[in-house]
matplotlib code that plots the C-alpha trace (Angstrom):
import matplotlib.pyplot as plt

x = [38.7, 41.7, 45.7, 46.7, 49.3, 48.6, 47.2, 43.3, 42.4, 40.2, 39.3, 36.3, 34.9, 32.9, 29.2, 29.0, 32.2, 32.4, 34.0, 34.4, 33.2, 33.2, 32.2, 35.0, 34.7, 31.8, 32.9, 30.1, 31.9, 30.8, 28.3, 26.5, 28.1, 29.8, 32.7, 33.0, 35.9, 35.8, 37.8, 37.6, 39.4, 40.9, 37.5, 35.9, 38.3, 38.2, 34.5, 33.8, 36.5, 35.1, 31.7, 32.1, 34.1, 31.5, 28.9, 30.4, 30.9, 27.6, 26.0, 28.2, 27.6, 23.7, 24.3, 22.5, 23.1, 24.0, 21.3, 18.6, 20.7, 20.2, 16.0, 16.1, 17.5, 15.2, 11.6, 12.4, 13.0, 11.2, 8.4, 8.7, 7.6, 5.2, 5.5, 2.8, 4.8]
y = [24.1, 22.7, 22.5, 20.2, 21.9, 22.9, 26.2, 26.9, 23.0, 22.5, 19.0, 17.5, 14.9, 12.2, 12.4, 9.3, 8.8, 8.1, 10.4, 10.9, 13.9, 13.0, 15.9, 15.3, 18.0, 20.6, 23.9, 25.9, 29.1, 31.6, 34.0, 31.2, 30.2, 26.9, 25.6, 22.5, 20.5, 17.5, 15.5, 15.1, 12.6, 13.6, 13.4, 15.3, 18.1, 18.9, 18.3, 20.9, 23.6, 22.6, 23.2, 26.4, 28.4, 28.1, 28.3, 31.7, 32.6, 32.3, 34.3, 37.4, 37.2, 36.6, 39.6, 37.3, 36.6, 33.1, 33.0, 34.2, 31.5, 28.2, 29.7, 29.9, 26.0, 24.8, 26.2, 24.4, 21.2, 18.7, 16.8, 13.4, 11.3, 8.7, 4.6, 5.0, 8.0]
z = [3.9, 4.6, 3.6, 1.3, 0.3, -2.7, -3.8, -4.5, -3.2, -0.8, 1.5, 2.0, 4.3, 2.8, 3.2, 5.4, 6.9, 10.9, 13.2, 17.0, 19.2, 23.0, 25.4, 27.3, 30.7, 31.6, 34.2, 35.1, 35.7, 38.9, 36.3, 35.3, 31.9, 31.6, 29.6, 27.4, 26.4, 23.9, 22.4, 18.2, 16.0, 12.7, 11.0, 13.4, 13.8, 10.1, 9.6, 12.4, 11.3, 7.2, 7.9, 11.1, 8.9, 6.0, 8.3, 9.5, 5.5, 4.6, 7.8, 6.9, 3.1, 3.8, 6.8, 9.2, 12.6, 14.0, 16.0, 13.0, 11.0, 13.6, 13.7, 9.8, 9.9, 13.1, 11.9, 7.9, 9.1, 6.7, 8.5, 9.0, 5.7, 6.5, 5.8, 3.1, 0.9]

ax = plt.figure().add_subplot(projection="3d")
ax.plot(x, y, z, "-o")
ax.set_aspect("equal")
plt.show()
């Protein structure tokens, strides 16, 4: 969601509109995590902070983890339709 500025609105990005992510530096860090930095355009910024937040939302209403969330979303991935459907 973002500020319009006016009360009880909310944003949204179009469906299919372009936007820009570029992973822009990676630090691996001395215990053997790293750190990303990338660069977002308008679009992007909002779609990511739009869609995090109510990502975030619905784990804590559900009382899931992210982690049992992103398994949830990985193992019921459609299978691909074939030519002939």
């Amino acid at each position: 969601m973002c500020d319009t500025g006016q009360k009880g609105s909310k944003m949204s990005i179009k469906k299919n509109e372009p936007f820009t992510l570029t992973l822009h530096d990676i630090t691996e860090n001395e215990d053997g995590s790293a750190t990303y930095s990338f660069d977002l355009d308008h679009g992007a910024h909002k779609l990511v902070g739009e869609i995090g937040l109510q990502f975030l939302l619905y784990c804590a209403v559900l009382q899931v983890s992210t982690d049992e969330a992103f398994d949830i979303l990985l193992k019921s991935k459609p299978e691909e339709e074939t030519e002939n459907d």
